[in-house]
Chimera marker file (.cmm) of the C-alpha trace (Angstrom):
<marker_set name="trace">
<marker id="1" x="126.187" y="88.968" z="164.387" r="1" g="1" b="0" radius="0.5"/>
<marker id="2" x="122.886" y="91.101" z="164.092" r="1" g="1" b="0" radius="0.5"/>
<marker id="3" x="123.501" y="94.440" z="162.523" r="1" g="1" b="0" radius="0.5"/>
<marker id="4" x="123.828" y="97.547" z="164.868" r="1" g="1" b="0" radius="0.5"/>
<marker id="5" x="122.548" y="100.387" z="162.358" r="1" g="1" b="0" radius="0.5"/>
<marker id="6" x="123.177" y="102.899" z="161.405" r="1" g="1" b="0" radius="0.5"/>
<marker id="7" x="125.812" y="100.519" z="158.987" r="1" g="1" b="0" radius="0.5"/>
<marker id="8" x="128.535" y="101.399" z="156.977" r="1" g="1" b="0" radius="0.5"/>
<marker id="9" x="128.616" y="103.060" z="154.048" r="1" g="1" b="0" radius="0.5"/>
<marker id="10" x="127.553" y="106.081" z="156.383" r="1" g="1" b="0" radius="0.5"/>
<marker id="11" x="125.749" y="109.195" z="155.271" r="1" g="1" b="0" radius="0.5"/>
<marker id="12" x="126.831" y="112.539" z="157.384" r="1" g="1" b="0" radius="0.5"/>
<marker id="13" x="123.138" y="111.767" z="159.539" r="1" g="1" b="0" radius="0.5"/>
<marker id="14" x="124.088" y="107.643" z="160.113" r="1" g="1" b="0" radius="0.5"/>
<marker id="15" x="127.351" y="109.453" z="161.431" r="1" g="1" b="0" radius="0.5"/>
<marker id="16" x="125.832" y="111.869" z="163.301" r="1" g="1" b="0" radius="0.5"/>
<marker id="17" x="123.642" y="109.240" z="165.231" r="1" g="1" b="0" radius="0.5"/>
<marker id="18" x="126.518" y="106.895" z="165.447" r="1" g="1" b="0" radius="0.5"/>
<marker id="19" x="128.123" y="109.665" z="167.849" r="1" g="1" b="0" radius="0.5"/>
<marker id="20" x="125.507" y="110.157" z="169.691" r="1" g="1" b="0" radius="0.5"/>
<marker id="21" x="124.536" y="106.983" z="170.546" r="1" g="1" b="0" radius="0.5"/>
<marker id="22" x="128.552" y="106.218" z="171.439" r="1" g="1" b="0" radius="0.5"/>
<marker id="23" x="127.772" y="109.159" z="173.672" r="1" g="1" b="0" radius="0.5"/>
<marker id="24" x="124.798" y="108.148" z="175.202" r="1" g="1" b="0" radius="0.5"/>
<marker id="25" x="125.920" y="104.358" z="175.910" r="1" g="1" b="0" radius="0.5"/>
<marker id="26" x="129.016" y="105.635" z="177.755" r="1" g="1" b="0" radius="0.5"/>
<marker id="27" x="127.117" y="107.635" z="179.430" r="1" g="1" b="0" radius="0.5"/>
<marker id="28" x="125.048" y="104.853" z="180.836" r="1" g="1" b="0" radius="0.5"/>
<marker id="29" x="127.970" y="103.679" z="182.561" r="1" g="1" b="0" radius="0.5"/>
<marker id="30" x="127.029" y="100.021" z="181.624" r="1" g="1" b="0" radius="0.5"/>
<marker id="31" x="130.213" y="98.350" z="180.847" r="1" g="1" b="0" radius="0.5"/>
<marker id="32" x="128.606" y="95.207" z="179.929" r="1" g="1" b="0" radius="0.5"/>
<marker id="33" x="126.022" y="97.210" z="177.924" r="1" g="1" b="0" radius="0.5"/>
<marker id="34" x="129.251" y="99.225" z="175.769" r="1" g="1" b="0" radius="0.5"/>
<marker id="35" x="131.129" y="96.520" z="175.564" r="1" g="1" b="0" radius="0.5"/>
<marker id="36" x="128.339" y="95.189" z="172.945" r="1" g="1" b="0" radius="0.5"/>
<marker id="37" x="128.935" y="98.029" z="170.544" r="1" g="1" b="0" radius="0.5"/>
<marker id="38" x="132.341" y="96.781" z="169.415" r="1" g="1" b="0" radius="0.5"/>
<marker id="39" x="133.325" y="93.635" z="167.396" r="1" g="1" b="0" radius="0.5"/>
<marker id="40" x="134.243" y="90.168" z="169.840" r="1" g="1" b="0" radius="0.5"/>
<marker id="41" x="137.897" y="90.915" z="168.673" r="1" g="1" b="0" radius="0.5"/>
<marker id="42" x="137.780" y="94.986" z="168.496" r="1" g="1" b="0" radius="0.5"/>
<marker id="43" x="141.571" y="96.506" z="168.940" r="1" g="1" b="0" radius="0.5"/>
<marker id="44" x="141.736" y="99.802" z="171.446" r="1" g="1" b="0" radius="0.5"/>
<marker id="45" x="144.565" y="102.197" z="172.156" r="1" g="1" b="0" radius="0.5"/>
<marker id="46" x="143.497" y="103.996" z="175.146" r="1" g="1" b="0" radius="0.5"/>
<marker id="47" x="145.897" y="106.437" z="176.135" r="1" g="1" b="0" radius="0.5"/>
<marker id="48" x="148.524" y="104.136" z="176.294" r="1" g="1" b="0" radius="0.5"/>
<marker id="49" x="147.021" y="101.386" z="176.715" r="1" g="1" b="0" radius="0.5"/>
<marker id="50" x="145.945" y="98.797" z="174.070" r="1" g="1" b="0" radius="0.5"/>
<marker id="51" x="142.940" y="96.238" z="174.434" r="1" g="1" b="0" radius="0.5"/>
<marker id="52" x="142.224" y="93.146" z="172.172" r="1" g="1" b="0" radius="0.5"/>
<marker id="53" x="138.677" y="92.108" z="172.761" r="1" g="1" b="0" radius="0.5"/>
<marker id="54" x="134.968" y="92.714" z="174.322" r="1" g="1" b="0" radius="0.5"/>
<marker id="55" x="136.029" y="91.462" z="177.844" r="1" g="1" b="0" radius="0.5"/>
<marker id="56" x="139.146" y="93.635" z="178.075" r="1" g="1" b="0" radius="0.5"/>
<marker id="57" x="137.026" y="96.767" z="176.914" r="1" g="1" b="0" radius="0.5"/>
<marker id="58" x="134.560" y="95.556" z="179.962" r="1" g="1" b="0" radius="0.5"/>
<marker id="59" x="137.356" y="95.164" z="182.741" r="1" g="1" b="0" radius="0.5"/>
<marker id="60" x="138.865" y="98.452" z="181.450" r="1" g="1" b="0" radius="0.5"/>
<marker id="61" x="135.569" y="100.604" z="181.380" r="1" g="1" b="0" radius="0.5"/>
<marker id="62" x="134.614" y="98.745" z="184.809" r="1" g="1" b="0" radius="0.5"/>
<marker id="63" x="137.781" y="100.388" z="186.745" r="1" g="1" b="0" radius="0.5"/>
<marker id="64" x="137.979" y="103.368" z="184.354" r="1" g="1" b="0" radius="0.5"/>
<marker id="65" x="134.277" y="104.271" z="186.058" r="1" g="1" b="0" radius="0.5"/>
<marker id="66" x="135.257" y="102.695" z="189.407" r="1" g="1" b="0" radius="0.5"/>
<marker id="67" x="137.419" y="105.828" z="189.809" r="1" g="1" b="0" radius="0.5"/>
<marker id="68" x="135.939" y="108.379" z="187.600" r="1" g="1" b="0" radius="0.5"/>
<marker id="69" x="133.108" y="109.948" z="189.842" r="1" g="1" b="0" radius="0.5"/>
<marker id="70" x="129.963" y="111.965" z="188.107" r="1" g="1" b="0" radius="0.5"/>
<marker id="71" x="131.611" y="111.046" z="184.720" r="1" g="1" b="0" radius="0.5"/>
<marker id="72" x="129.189" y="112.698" z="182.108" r="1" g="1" b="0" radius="0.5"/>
<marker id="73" x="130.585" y="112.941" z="178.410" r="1" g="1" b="0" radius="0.5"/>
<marker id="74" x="129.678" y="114.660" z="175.209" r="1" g="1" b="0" radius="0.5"/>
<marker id="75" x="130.876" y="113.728" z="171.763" r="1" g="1" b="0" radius="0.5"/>
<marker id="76" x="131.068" y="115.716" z="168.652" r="1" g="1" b="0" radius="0.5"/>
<marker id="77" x="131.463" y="114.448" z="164.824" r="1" g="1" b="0" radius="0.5"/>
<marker id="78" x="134.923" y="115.908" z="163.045" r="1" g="1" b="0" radius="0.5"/>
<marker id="79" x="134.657" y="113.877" z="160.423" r="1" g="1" b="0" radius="0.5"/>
<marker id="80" x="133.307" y="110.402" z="158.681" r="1" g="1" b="0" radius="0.5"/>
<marker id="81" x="133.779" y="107.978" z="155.503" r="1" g="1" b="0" radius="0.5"/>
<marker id="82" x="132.114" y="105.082" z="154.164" r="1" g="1" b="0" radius="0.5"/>
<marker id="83" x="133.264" y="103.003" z="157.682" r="1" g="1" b="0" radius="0.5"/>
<marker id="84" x="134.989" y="105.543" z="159.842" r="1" g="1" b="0" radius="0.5"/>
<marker id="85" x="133.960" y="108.332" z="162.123" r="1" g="1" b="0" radius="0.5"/>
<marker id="86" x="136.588" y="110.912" z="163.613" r="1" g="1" b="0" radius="0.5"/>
<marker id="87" x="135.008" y="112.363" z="166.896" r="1" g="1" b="0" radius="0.5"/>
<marker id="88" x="136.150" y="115.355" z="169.146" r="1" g="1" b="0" radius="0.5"/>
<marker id="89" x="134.834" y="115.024" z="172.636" r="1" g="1" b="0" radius="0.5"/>
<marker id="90" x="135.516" y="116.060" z="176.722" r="1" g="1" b="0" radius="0.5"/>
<marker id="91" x="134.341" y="114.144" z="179.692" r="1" g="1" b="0" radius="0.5"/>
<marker id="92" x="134.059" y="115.891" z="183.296" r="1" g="1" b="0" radius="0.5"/>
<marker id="93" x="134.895" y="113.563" z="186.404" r="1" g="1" b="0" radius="0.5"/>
<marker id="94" x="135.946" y="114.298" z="189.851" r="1" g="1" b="0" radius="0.5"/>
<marker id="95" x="138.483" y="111.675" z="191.684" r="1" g="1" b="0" radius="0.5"/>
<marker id="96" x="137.917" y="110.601" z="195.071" r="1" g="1" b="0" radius="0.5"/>
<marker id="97" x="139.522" y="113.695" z="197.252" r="1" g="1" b="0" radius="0.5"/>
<marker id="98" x="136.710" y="115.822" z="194.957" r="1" g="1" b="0" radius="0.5"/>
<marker id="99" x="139.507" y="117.360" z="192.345" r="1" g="1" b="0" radius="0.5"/>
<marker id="100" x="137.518" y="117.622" z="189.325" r="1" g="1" b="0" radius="0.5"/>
<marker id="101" x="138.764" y="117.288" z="185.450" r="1" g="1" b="0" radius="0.5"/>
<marker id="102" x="138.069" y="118.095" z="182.395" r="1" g="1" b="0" radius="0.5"/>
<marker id="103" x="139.252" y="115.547" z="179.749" r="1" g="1" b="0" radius="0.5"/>
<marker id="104" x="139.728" y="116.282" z="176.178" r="1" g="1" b="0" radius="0.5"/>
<marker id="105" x="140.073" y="113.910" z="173.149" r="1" g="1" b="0" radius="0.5"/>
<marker id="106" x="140.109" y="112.753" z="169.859" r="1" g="1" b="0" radius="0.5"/>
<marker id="107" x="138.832" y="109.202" z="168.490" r="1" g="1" b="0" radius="0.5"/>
<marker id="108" x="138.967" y="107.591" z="165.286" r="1" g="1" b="0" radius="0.5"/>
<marker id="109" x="136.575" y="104.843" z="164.647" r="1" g="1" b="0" radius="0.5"/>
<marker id="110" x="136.402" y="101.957" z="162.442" r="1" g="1" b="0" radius="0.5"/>
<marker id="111" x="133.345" y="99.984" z="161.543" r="1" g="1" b="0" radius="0.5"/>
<marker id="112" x="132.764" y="96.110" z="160.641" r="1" g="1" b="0" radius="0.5"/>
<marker id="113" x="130.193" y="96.045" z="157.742" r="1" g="1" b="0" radius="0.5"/>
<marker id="114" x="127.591" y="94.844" z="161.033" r="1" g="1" b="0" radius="0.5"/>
<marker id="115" x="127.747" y="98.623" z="162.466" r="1" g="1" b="0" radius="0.5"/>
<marker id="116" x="130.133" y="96.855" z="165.592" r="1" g="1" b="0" radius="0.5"/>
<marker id="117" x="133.108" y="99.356" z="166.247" r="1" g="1" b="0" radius="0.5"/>
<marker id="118" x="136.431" y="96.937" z="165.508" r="1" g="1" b="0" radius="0.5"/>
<marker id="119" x="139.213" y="99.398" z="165.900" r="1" g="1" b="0" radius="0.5"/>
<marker id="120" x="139.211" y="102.778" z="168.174" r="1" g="1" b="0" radius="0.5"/>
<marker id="121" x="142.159" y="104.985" z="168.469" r="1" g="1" b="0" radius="0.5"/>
<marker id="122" x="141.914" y="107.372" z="171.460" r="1" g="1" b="0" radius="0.5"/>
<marker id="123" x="144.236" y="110.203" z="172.564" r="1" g="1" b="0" radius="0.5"/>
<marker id="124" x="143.188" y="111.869" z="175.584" r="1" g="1" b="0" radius="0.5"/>
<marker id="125" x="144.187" y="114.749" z="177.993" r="1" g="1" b="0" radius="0.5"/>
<marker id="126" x="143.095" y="115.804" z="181.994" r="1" g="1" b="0" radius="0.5"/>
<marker id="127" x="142.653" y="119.107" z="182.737" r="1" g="1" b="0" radius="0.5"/>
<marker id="128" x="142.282" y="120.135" z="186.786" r="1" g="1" b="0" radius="0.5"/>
<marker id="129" x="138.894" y="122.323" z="186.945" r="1" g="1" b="0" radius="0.5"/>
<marker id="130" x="137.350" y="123.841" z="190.048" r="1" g="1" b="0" radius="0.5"/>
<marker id="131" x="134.232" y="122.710" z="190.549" r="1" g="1" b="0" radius="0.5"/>
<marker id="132" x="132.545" y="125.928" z="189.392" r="1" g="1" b="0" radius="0.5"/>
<marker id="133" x="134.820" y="125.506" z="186.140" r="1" g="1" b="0" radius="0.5"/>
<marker id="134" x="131.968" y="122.253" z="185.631" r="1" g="1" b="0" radius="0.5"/>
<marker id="135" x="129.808" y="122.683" z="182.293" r="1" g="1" b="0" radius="0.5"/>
<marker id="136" x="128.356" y="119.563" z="182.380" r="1" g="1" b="0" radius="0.5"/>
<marker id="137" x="125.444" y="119.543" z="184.514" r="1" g="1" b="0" radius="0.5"/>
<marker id="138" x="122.994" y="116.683" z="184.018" r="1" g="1" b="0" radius="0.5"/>
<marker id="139" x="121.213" y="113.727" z="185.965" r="1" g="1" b="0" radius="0.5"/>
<marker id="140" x="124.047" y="111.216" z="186.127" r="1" g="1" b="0" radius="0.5"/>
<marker id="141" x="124.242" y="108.278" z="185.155" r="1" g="1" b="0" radius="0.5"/>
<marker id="142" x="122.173" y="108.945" z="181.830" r="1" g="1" b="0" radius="0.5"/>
<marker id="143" x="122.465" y="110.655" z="178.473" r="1" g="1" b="0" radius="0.5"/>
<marker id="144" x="122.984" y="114.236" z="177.893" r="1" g="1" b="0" radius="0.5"/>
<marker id="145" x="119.511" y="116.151" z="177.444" r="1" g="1" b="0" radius="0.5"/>
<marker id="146" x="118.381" y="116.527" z="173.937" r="1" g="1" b="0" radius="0.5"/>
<marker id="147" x="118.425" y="120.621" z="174.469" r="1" g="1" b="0" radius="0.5"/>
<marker id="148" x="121.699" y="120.176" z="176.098" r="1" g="1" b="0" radius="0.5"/>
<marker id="149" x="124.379" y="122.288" z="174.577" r="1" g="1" b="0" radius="0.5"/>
<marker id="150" x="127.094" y="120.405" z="172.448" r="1" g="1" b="0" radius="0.5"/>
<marker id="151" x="131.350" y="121.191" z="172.589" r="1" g="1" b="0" radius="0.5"/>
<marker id="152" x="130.922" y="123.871" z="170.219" r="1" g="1" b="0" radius="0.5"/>
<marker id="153" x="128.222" y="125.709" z="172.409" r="1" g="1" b="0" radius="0.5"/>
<marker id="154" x="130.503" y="125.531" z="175.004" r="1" g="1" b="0" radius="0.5"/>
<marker id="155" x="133.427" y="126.667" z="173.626" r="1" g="1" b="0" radius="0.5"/>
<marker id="156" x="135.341" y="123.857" z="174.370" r="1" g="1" b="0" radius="0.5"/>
<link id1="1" id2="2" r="1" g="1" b="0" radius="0.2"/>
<link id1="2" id2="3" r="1" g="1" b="0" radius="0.2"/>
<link id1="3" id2="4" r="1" g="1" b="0" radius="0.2"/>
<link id1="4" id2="5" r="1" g="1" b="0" radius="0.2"/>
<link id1="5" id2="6" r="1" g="1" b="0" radius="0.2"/>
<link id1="6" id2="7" r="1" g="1" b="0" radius="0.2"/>
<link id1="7" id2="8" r="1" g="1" b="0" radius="0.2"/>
<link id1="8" id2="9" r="1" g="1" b="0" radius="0.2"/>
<link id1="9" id2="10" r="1" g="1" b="0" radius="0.2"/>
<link id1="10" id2="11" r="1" g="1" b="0" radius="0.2"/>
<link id1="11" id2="12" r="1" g="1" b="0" radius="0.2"/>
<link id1="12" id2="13" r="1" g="1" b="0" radius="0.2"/>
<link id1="13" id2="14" r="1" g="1" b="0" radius="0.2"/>
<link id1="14" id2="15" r="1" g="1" b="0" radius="0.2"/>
<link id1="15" id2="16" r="1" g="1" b="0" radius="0.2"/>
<link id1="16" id2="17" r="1" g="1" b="0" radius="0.2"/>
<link id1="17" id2="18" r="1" g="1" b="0" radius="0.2"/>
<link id1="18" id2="19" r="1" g="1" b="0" radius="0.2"/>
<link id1="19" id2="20" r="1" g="1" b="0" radius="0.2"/>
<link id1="20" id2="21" r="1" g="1" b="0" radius="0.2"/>
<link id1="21" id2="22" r="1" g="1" b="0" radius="0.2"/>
<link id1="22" id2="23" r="1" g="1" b="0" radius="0.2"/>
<link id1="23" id2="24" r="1" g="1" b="0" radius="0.2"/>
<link id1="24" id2="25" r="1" g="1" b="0" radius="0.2"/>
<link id1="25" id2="26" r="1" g="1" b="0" radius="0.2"/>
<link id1="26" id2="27" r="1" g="1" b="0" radius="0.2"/>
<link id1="27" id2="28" r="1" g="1" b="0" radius="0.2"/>
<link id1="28" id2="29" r="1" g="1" b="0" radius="0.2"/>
<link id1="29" id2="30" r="1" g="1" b="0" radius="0.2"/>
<link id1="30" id2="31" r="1" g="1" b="0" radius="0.2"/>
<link id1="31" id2="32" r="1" g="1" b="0" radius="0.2"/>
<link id1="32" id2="33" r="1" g="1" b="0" radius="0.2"/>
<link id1="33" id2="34" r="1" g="1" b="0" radius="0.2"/>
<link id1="34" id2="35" r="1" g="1" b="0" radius="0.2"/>
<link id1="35" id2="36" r="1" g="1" b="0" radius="0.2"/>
<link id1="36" id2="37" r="1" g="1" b="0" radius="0.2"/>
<link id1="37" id2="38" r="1" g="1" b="0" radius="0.2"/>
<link id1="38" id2="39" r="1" g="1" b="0" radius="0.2"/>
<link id1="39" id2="40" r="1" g="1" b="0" radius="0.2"/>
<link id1="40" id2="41" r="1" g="1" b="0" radius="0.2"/>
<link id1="41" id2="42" r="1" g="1" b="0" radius="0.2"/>
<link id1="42" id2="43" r="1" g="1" b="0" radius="0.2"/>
<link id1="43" id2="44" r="1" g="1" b="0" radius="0.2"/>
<link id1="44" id2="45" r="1" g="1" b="0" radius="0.2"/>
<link id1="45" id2="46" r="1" g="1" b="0" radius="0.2"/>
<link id1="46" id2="47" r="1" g="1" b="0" radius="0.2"/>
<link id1="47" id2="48" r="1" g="1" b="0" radius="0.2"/>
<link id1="48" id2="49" r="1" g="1" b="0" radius="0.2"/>
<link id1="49" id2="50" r="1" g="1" b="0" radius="0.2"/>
<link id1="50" id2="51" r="1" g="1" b="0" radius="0.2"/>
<link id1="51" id2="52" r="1" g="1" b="0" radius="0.2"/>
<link id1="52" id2="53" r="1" g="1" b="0" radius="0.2"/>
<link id1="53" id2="54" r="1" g="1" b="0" radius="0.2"/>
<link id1="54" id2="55" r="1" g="1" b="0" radius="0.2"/>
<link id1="55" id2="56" r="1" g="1" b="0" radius="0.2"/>
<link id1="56" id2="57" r="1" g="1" b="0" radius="0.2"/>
<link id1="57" id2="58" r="1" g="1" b="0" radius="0.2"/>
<link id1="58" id2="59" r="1" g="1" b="0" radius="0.2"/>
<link id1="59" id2="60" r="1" g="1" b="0" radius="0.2"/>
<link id1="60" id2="61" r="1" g="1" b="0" radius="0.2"/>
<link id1="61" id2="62" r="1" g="1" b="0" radius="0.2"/>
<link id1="62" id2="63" r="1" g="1" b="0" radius="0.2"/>
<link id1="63" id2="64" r="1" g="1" b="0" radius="0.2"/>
<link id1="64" id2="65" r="1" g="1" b="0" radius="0.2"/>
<link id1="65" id2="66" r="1" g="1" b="0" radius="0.2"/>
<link id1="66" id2="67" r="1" g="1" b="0" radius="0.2"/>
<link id1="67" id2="68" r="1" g="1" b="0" radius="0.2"/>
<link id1="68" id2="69" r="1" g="1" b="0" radius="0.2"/>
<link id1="69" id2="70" r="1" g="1" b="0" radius="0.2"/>
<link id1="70" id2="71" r="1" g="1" b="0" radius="0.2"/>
<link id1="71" id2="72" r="1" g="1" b="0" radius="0.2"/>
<link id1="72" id2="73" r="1" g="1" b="0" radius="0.2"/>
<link id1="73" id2="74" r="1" g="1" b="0" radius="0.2"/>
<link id1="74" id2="75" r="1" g="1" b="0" radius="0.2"/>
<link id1="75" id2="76" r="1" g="1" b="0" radius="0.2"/>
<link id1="76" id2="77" r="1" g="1" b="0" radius="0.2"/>
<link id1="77" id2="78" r="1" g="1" b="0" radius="0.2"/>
<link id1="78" id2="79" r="1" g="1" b="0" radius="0.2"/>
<link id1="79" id2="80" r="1" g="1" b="0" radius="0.2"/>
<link id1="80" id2="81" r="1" g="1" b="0" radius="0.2"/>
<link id1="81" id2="82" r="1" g="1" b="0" radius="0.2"/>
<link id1="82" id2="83" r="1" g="1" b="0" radius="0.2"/>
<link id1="83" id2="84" r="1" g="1" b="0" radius="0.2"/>
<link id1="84" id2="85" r="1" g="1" b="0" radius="0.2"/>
<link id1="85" id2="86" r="1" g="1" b="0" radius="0.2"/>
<link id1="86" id2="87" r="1" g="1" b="0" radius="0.2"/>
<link id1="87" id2="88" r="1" g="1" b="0" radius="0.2"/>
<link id1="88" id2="89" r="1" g="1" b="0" radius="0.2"/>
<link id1="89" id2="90" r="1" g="1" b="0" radius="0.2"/>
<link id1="90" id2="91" r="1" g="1" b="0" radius="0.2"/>
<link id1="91" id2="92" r="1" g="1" b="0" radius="0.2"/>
<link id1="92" id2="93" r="1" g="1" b="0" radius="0.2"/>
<link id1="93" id2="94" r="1" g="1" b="0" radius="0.2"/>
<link id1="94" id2="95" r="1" g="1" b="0" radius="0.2"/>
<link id1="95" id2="96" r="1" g="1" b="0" radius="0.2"/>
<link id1="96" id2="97" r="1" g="1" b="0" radius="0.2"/>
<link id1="97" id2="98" r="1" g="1" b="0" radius="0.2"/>
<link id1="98" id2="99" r="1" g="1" b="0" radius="0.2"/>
<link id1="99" id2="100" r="1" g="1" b="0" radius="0.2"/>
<link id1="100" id2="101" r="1" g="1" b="0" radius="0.2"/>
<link id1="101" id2="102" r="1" g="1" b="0" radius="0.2"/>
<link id1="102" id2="103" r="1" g="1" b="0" radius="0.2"/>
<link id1="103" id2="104" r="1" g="1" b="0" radius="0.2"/>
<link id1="104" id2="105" r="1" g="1" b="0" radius="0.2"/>
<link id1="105" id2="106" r="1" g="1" b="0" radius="0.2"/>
<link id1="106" id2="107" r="1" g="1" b="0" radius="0.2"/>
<link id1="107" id2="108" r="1" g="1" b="0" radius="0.2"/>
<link id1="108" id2="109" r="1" g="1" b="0" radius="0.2"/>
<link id1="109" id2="110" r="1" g="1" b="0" radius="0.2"/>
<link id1="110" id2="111" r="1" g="1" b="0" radius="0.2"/>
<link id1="111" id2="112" r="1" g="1" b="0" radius="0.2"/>
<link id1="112" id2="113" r="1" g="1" b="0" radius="0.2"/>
<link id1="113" id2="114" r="1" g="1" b="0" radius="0.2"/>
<link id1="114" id2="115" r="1" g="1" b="0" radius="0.2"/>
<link id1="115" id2="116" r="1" g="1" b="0" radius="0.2"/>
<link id1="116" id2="117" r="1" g="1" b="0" radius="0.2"/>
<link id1="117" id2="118" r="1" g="1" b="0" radius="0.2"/>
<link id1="118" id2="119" r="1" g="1" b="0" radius="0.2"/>
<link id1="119" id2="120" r="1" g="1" b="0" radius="0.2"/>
<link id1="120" id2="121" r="1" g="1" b="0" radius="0.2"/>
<link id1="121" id2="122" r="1" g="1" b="0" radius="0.2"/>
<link id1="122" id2="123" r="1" g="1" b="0" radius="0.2"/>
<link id1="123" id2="124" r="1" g="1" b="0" radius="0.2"/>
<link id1="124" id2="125" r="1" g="1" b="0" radius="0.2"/>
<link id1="125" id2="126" r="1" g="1" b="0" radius="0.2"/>
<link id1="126" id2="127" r="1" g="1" b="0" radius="0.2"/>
<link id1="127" id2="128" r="1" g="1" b="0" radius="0.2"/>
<link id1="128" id2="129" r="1" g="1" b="0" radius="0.2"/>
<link id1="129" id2="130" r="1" g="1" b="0" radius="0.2"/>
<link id1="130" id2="131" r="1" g="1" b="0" radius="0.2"/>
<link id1="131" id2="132" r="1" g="1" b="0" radius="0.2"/>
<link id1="132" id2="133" r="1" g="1" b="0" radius="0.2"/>
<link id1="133" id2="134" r="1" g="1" b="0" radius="0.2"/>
<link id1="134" id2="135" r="1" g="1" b="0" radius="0.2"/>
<link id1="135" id2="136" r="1" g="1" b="0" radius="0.2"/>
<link id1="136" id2="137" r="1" g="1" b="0" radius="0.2"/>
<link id1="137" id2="138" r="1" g="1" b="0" radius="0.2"/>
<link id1="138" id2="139" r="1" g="1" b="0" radius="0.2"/>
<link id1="139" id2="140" r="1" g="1" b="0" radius="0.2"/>
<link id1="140" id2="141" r="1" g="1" b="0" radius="0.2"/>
<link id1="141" id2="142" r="1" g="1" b="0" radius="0.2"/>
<link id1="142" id2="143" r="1" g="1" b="0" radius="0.2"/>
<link id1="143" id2="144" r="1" g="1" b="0" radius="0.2"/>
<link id1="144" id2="145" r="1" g="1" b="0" radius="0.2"/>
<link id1="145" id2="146" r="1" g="1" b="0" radius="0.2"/>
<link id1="146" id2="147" r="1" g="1" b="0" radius="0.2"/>
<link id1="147" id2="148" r="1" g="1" b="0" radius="0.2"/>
<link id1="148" id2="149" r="1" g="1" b="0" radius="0.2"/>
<link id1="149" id2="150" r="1" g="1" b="0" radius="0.2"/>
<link id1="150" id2="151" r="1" g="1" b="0" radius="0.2"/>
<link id1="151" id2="152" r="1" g="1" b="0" radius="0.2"/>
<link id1="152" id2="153" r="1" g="1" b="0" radius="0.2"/>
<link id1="153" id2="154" r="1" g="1" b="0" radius="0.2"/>
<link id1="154" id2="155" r="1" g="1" b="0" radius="0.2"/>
<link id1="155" id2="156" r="1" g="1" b="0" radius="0.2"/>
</marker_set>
């Protein structure tokens, strides 16, 4: 496979961009497109539920979105090694009465020596928000604005 820098070992700014570019693909919406990031035989656990593969991550992310209107995302580095990244992050969707959520979540990443994510561990929560409980205000789909405020900034 062609490398997908930044590559393992990472430095705190490979990690850094590593996040953000997680964030930004997801926040594309593109299954097909996020799919590419991980290895042809990456291993998910999801909540609880556990994917082996590209085309499961696709069919999951494809009905994941199908139901999870005005997603938008941001992503923030807790910590990294020479091939792993630990990430902190909360999505805001609203499901199709209108109820919007606020999830929150942890991920731990593993890296192929390529830069392709092989293993991701996710553990996730929904929060019910009103809709003038939303923070995340943005053209969707796309990527969070550069001068965007982060989790931190937030509070969250």
């Amino acid at each position: 496979m062609t490398a997908r820098p930044p590559i393992p070992p990472f430095s705190y700014s490979d990690a850094v961009q590593k996040v953000r570019m997680a964030e930004n693909a997801w926040n594309s919406r593109d299954p097909a497109s996020v799919a590419m990031a991980y290895t042809p035989d990456t291993r998910w656990r999801n909540r609880s539920e556990f994917l082996n593969g590209r085309a499961e991550v696709e069919a999951f992310l494809t009905s994941k979105w199908a139901v999870e209107n005005g997603y938008r995302l941001i992503k923030e580095i807790w910590a990294y090694s020479d091939n792993k990244i630990a990430v902190r992050f909360c999505y805001e969707y609203n499901d199709d009465a209108g109820q919007w959520f606020r999830a929150h979540g942890n991920e731990n990443w593993e890296f192929d020596a390529c830069g392709y994510m092989a293993v991701r561990h996710a553990s996730i929560n929904d929060v019910l928000i009103l809709d003038n409980e939303r923070l995340f205000h943005w053209d969707a789909p796309g990527p969070r604005p550069d001068d965007y405020p982060g989790l931190a900034e937030l509070g969250l």
